[in-house]
MARBA-3410 file (N, C-alpha, C, O; in Angstrom, 1 decimal):
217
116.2,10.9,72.2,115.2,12.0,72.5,116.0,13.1,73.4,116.8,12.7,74.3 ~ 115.8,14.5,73.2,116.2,15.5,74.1,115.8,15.3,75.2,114.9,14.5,75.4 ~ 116.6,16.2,76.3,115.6,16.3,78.2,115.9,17.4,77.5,116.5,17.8,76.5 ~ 114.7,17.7,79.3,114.6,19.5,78.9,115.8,19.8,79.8,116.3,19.2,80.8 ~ 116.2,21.0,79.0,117.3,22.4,79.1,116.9,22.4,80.2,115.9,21.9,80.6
118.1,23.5,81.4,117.9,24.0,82.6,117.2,25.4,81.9,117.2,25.8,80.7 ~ 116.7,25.8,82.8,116.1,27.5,82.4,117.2,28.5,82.5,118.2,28.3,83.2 ~ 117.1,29.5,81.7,118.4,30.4,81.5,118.1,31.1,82.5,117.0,30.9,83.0 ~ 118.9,31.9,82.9,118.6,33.2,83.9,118.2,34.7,83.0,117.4,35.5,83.7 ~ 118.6,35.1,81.6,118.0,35.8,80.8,117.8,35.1,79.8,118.5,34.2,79.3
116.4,35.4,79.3,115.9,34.8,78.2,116.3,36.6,76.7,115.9,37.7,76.7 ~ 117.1,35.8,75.9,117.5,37.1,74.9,116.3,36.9,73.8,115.5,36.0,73.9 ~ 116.2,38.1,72.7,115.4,37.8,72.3,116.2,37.5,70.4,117.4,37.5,70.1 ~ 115.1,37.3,69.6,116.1,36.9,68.3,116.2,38.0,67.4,116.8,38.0,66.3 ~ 115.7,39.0,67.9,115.8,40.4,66.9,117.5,40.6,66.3,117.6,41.4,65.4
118.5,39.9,66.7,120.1,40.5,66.5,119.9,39.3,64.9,120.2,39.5,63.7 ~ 119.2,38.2,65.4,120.0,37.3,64.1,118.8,37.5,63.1,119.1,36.8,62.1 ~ 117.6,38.2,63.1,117.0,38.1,61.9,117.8,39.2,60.7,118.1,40.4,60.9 ~ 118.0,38.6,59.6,118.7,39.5,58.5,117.6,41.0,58.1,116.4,41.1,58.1 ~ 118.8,41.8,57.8,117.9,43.2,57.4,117.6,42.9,56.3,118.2,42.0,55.8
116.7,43.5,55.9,116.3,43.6,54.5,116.5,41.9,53.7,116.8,41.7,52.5 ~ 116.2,41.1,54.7,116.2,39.6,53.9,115.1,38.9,53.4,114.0,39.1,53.9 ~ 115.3,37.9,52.2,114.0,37.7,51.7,113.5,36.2,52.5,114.4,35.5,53.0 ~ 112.2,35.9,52.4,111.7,34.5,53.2,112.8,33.8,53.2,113.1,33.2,54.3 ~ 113.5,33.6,52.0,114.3,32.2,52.6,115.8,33.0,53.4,116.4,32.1,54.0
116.1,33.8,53.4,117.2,33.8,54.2,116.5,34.1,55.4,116.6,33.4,56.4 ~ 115.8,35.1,55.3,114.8,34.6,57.6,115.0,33.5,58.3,115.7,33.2,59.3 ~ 114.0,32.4,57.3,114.2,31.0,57.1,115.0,30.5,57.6,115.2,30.2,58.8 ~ 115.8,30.2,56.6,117.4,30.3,57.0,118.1,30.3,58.4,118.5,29.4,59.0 ~ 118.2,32.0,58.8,118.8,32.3,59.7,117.7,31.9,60.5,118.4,31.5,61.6
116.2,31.6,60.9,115.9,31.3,62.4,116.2,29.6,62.7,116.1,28.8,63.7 ~ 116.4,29.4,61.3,116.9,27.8,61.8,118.2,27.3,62.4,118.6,26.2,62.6 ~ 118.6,28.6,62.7,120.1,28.2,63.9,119.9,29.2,65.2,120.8,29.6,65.9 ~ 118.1,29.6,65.3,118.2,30.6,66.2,118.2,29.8,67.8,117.4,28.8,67.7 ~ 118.6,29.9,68.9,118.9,29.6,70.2,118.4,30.9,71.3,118.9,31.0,72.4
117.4,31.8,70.8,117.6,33.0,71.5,116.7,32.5,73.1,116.8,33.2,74.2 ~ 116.2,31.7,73.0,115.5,31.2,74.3,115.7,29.5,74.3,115.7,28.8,73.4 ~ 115.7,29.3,75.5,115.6,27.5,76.3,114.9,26.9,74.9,115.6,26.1,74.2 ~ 113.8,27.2,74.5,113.2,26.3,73.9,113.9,26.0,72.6,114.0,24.8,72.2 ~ 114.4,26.8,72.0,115.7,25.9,71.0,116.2,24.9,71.1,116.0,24.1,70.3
116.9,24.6,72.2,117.5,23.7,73.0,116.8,22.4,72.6,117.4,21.4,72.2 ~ 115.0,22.6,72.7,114.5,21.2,73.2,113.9,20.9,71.8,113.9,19.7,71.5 ~ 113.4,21.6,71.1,113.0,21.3,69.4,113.6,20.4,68.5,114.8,20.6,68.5 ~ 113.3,19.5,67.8,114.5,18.9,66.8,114.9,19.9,65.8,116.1,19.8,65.4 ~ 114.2,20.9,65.3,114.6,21.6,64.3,113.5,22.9,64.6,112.6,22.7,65.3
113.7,24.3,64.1,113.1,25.6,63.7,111.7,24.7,62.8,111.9,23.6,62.2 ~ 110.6,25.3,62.8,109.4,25.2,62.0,109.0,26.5,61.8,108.3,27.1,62.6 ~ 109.4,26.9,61.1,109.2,27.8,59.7,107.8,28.4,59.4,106.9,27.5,59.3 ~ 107.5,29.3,59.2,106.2,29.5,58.0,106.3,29.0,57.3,107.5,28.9,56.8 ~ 104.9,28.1,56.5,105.0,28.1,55.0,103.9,28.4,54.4,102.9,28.4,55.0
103.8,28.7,52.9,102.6,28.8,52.0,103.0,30.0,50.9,104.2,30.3,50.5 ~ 101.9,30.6,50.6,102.1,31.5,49.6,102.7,32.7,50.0,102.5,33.4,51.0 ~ 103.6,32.9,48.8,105.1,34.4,49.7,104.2,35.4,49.7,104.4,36.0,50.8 ~ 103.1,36.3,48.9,102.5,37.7,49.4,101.2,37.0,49.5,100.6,36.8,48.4 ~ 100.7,36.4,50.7,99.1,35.2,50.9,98.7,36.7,51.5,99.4,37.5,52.1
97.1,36.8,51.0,96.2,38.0,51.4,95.8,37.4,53.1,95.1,38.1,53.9 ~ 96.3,36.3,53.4,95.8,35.5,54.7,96.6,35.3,55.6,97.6,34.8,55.1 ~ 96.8,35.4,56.8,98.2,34.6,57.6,97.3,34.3,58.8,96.5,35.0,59.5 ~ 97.7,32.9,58.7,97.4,32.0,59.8,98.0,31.9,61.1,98.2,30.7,61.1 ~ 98.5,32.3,62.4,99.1,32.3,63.4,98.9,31.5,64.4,98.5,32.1,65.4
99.2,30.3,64.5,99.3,29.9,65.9,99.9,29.8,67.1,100.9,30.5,67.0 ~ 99.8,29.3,67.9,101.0,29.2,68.8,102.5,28.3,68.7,103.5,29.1,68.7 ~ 102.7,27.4,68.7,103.8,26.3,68.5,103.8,25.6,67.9,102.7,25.3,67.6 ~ 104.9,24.7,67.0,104.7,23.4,66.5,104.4,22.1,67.6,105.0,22.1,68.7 ~ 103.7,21.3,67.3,103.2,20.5,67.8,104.4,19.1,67.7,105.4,19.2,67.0
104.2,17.9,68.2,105.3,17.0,68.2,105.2,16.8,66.7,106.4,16.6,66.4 ~ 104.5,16.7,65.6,105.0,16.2,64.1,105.1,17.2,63.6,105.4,17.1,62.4 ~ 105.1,18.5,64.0,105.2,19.5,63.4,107.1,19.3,63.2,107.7,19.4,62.1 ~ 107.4,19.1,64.6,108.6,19.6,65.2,109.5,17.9,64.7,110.7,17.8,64.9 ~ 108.8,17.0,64.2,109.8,16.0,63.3,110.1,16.0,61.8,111.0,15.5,61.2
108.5,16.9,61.3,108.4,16.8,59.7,109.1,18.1,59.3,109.5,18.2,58.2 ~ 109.1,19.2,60.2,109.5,20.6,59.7,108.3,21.6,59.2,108.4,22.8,58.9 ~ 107.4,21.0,59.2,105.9,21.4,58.8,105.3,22.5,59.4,106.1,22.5,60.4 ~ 104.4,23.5,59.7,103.4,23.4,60.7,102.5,23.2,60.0,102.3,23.2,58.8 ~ 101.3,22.9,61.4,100.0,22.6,60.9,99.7,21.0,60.2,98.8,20.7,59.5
101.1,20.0,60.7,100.2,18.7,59.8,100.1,17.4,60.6,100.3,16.3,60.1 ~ 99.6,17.9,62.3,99.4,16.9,63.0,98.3,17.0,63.3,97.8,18.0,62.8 ~ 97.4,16.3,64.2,96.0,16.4,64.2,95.1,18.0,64.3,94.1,18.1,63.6 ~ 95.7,18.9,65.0,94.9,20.0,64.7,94.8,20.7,63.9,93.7,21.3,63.7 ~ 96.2,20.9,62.7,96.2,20.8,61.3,95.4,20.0,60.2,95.2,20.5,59.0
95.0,18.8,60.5,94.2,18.3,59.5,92.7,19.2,60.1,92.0,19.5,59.2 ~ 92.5,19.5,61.1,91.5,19.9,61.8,91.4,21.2,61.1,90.5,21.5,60.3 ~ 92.4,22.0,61.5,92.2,23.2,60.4,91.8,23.3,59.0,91.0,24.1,58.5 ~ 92.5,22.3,58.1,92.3,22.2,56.7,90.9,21.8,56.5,90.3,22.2,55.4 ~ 90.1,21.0,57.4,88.8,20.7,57.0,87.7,22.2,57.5,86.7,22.6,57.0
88.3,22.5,58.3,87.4,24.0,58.7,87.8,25.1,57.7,86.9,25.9,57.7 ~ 88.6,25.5,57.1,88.9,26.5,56.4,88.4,26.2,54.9,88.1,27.1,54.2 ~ 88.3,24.5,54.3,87.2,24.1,53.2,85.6,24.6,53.8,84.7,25.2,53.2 ~ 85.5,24.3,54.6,83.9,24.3,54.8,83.8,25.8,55.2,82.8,26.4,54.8 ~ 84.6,26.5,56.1,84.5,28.3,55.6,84.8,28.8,54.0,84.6,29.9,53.7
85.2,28.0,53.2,85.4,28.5,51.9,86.9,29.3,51.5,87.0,30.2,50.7 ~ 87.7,28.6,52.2,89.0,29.4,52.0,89.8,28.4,51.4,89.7,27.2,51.5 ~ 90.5,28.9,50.9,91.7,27.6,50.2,93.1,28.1,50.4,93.6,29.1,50.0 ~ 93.6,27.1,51.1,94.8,27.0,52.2,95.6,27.5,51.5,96.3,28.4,52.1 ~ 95.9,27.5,50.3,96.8,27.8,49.2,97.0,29.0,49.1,98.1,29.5,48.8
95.7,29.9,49.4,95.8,31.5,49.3,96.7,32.1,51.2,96.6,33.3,51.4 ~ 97.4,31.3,52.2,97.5,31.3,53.1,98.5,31.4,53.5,99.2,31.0,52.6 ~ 99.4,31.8,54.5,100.7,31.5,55.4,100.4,31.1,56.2,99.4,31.6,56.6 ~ 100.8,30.3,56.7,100.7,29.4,58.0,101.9,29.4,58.9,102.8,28.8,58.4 ~ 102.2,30.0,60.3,103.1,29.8,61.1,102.7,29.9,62.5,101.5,29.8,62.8
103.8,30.1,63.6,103.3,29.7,64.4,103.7,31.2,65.4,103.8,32.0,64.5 ~ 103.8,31.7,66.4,104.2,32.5,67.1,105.6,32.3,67.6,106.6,33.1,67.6 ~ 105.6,31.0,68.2,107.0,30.2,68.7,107.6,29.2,67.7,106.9,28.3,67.2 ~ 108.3,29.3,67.4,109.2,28.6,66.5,109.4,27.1,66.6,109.3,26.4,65.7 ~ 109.8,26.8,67.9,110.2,25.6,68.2,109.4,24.9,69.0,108.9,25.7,69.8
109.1,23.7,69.2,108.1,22.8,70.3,108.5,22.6,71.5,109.5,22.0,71.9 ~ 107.8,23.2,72.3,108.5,23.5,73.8,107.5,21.6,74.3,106.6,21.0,73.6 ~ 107.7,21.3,75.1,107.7,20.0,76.0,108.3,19.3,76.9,109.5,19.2,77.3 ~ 107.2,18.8,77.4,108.0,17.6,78.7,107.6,16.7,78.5,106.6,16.4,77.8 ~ 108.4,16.2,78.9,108.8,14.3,79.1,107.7,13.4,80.2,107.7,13.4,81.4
106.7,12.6,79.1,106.2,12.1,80.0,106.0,10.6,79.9,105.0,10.3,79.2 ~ 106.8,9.5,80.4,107.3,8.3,79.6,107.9,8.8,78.6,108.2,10.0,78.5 ~ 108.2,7.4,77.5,108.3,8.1,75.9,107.9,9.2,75.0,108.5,9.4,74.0 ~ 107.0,9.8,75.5,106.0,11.0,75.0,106.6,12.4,75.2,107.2,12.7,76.3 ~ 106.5,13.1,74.5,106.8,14.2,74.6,104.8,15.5,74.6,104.0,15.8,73.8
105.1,15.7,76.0,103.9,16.8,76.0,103.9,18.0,75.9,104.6,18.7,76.6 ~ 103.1,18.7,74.8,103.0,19.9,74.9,103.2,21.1,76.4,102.3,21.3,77.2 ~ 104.1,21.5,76.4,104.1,22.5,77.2,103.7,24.3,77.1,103.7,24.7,75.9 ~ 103.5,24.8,77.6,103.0,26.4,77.3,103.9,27.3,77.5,104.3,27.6,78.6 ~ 104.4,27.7,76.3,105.6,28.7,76.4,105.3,30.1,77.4,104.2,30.6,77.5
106.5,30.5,78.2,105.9,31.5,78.8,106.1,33.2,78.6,107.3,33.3,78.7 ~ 105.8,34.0,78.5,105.4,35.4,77.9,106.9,35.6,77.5,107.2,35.6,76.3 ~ 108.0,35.7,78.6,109.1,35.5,77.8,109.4,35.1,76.9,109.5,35.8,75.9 ~ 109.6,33.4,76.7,110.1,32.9,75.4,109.0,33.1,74.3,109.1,32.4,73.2 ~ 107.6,34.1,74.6,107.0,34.5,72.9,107.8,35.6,72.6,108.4,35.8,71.5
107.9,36.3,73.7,108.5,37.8,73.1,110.3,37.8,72.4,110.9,38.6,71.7 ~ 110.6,36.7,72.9,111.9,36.2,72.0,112.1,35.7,70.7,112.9,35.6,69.8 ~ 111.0,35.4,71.0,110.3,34.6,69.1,109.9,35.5,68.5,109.9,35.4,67.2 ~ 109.5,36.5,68.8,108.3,37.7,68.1,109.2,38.2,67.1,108.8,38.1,66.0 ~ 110.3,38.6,67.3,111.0,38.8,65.6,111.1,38.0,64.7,111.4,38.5,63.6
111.0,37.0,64.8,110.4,35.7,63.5,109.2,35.9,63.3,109.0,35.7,62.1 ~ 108.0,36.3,63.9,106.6,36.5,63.3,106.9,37.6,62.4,106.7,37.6,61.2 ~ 107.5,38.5,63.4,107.0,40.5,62.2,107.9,40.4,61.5,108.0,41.3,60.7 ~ 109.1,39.1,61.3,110.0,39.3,60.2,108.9,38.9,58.9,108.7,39.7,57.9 ~ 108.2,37.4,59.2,107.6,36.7,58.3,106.0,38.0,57.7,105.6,37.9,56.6
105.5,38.9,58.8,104.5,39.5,58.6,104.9,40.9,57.6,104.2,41.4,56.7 ~ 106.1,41.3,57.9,106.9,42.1,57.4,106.8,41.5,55.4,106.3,42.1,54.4 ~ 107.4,40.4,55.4,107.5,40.0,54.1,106.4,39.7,53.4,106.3,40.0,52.3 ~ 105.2,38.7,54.2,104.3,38.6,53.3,103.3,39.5,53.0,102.5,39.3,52.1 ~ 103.2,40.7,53.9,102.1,41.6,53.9,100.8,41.0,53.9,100.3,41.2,52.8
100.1,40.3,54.6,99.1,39.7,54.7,97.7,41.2,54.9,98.2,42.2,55.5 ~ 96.6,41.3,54.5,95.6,41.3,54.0,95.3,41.5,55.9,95.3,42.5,56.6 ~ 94.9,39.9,56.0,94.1,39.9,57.2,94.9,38.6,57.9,95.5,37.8,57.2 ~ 94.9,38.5,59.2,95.9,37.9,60.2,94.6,37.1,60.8,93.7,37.9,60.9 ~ 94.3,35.7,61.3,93.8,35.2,61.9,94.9,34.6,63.2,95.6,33.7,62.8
95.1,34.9,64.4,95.6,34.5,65.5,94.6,33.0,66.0,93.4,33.1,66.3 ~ 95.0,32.2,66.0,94.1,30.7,66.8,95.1,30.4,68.0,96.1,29.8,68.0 ~ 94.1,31.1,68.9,94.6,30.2,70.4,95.0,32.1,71.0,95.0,33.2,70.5 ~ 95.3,31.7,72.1,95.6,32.8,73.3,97.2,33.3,72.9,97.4,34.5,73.0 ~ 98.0,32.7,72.6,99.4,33.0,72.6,99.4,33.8,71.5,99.6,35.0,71.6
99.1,33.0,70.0,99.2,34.0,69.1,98.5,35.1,69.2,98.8,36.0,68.5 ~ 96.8,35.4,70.3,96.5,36.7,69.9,97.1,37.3,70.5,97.1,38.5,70.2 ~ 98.2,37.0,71.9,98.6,38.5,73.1,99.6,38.6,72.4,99.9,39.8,72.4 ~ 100.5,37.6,71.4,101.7,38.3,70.8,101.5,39.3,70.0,102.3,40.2,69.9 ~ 100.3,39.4,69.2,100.1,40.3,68.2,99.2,41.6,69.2,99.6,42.8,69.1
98.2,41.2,69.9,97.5,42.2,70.3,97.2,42.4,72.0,96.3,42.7,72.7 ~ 98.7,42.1,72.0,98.8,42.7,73.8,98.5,41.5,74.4,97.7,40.6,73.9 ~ 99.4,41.5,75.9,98.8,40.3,76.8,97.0,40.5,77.3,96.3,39.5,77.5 ~ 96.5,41.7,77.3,95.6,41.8,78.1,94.1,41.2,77.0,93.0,41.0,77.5 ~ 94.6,41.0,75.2,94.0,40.1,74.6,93.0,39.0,75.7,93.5,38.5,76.7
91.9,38.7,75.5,91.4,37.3,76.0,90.5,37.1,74.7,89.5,37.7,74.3 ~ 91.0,35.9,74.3,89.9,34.9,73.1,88.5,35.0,73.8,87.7,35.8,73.6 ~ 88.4,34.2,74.6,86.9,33.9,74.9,85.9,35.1,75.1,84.7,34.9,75.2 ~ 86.7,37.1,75.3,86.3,38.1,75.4,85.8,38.6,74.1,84.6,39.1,73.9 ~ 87.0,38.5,73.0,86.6,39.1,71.8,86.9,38.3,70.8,87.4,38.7,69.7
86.7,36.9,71.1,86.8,36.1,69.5,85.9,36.4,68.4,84.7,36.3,68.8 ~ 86.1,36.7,66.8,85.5,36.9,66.5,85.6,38.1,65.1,85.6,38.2,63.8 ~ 85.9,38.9,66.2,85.8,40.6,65.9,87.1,41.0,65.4,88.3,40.9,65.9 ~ 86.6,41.5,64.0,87.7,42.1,63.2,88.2,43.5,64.2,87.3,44.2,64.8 ~ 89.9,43.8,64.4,90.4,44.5,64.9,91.6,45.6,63.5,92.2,45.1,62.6
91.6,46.8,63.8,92.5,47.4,63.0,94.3,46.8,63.5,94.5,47.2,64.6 ~ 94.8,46.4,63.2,96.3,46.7,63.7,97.4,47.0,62.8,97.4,47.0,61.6 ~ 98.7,47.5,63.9,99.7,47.8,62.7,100.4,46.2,61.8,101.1,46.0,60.8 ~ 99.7,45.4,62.6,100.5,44.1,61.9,99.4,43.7,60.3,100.0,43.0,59.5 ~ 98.4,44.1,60.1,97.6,43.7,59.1,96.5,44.8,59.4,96.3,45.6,60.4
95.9,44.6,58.2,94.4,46.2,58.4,93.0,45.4,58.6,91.9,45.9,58.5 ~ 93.2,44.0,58.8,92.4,43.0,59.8,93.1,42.1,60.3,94.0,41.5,59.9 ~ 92.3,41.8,61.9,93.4,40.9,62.8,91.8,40.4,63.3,90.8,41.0,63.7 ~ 92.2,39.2,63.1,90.8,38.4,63.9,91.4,37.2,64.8,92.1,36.3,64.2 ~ 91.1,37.2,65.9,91.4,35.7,66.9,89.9,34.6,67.1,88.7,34.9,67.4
90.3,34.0,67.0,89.8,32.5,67.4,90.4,31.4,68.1,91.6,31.4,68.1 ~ 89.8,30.5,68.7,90.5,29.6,69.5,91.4,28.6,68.5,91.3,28.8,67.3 ~ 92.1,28.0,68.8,93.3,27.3,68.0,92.6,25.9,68.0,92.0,25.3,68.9 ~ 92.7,25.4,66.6,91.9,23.8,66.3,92.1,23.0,67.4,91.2,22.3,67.8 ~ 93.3,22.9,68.1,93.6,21.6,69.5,92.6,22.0,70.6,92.6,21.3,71.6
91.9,23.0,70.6,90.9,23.3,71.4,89.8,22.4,71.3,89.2,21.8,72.2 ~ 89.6,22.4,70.1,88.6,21.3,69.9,88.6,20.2,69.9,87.6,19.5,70.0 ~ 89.9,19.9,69.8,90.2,18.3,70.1,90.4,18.2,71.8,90.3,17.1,72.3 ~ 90.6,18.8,72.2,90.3,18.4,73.6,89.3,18.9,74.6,89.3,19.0,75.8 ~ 88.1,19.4,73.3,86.7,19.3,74.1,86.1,18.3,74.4,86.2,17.4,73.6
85.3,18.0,75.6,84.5,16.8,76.4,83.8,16.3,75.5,82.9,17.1,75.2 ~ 83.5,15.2,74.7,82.4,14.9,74.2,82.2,15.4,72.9,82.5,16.6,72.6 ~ 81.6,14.4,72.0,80.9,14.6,70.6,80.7,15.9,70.3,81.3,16.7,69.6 ~ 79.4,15.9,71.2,78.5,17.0,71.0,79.4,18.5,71.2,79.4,19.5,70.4 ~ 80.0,18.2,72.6,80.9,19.7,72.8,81.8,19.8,71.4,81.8,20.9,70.9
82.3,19.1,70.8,83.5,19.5,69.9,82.8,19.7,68.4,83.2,20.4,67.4 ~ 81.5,18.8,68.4,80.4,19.8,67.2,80.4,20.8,67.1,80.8,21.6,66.2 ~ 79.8,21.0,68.2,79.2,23.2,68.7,80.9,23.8,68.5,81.0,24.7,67.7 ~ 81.7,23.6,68.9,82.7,24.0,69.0,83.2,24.3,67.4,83.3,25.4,66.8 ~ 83.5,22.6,66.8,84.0,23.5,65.0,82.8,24.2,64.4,82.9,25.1,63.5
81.5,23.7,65.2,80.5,24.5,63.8,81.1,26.3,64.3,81.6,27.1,63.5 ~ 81.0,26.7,65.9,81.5,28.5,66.3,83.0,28.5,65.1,82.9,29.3,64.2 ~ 84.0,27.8,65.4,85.4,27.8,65.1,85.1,28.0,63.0,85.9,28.6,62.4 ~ 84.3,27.6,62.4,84.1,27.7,61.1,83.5,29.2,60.8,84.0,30.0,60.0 ~ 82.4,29.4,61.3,81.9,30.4,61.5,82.6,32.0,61.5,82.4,33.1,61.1
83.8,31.2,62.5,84.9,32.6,62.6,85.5,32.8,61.2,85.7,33.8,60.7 ~ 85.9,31.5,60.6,86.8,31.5,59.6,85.9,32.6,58.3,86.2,33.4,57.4 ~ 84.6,31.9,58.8,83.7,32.8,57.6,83.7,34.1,57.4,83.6,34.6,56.3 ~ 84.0,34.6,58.8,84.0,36.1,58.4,84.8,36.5,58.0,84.7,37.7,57.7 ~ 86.4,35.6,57.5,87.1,36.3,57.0,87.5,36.3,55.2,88.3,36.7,54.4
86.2,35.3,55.2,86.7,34.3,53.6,86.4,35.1,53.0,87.2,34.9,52.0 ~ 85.4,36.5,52.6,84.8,37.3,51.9,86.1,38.0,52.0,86.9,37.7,51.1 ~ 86.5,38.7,52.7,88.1,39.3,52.7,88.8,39.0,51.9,88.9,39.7,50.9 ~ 89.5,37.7,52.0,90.3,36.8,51.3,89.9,36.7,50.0,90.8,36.4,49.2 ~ 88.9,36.9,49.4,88.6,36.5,48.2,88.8,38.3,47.6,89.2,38.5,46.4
88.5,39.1,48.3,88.3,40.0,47.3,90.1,40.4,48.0,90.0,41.3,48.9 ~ 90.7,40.3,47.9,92.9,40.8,48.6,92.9,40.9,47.3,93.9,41.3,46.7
END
């Protein structure tokens, strides 16, 4: 298992190594030898976008999670299965989708054998942010769903707050709909039954408003 990296004194960002004019797989490609911040260091491997190359949809979250960051996946550890069952019952099919993350690599600490999620900090998003608008750039997504806080301040300013305007379709230059909602692991670590019911039935609900979108891209 890795320890964590010392912290750098500048955090660089990855804009030098994304290729001009490159298609998904050479991005791909080149961000999987990217190091532009600490958290490279501690990842087993780059996690990637994946799904359909022009998806009318892009899914954005924040990080890969620990199976994310062994299988190369995102999205296929518990809040990923969490997502796929909310986006069937909003009526969307994953297939029409991209899925990625804002941060590339799984930032964590060491706690015993375990590795825990850690919270990247505004620096190391804004070093990653040329891997999102490379991937946003190429798929031309329709409508952008951000889940969780990180992915909405990367796209829509730090002063974004989910819990202020979750919900609400926004114009941006990244898509000509940008919608935030809270990120599926939210709900997995709501108190109780009952809280994480109320929780996916709001969190489906969001998805709904965008499925009519999606269908007619």
């Amino acid at each position: 298992m890795k320890t964590m990296a010392g912290p750098r004194k500048v955090i660089e960002t990855a804009a030098p190594l994304v290729p001009a004019h490159g298609s998904l797989a050479q991005v791909r490609e080149a961000a999987s030898h990217c190091r532009a911040c600490p958290i490279g260091e501690l990842g087993t491997q780059t996690v990637f976008g994946e799904g359909r190359a022009h998806a009318p949809l892009m899914l954005v979250g924040e990080q890969p999670g620990n199976e994310e960051d062994l299988s190369g996946h995102p999205f296929v550890g518990p809040a990923g299965k969490l997502l796929d069952r909310a986006l069937e019952e909003a009526g969307i099919d994953r297939q029409l989708a991209w899925v990625t993350n804002a941060v590339k690599h799984f930032k964590w600490e060491p706690r015993g054998k375990r590795r825990i999620h850690a919270k990247p900090s505004p620096l190391e998003i804004r070093a990653c942010l040329p891997w999102l608008e490379a991937e946003i750039s190429l798929v031309k997504p329709k409508i952008i769903v951000c889940l969780g806080a990180t992915a909405a301040q990367a796209l829509l300013g730090k002063d974004f707050r989910v819990t202020r305007d979750r919900g609400r379709l926004l114009a941006s230059p990244f898509a000509a709909n940008v919608m935030a909602t809270i990120h599926p692991s939210a709900i997995l670590r709501a108190v109780g039954a009952e809280s994480r019911e109320a929780e996916m039935r709001h969190f489906i609900e969001d998805l709904k408003m965008v499925a009519g979108l999606v269908k007619a891209a």
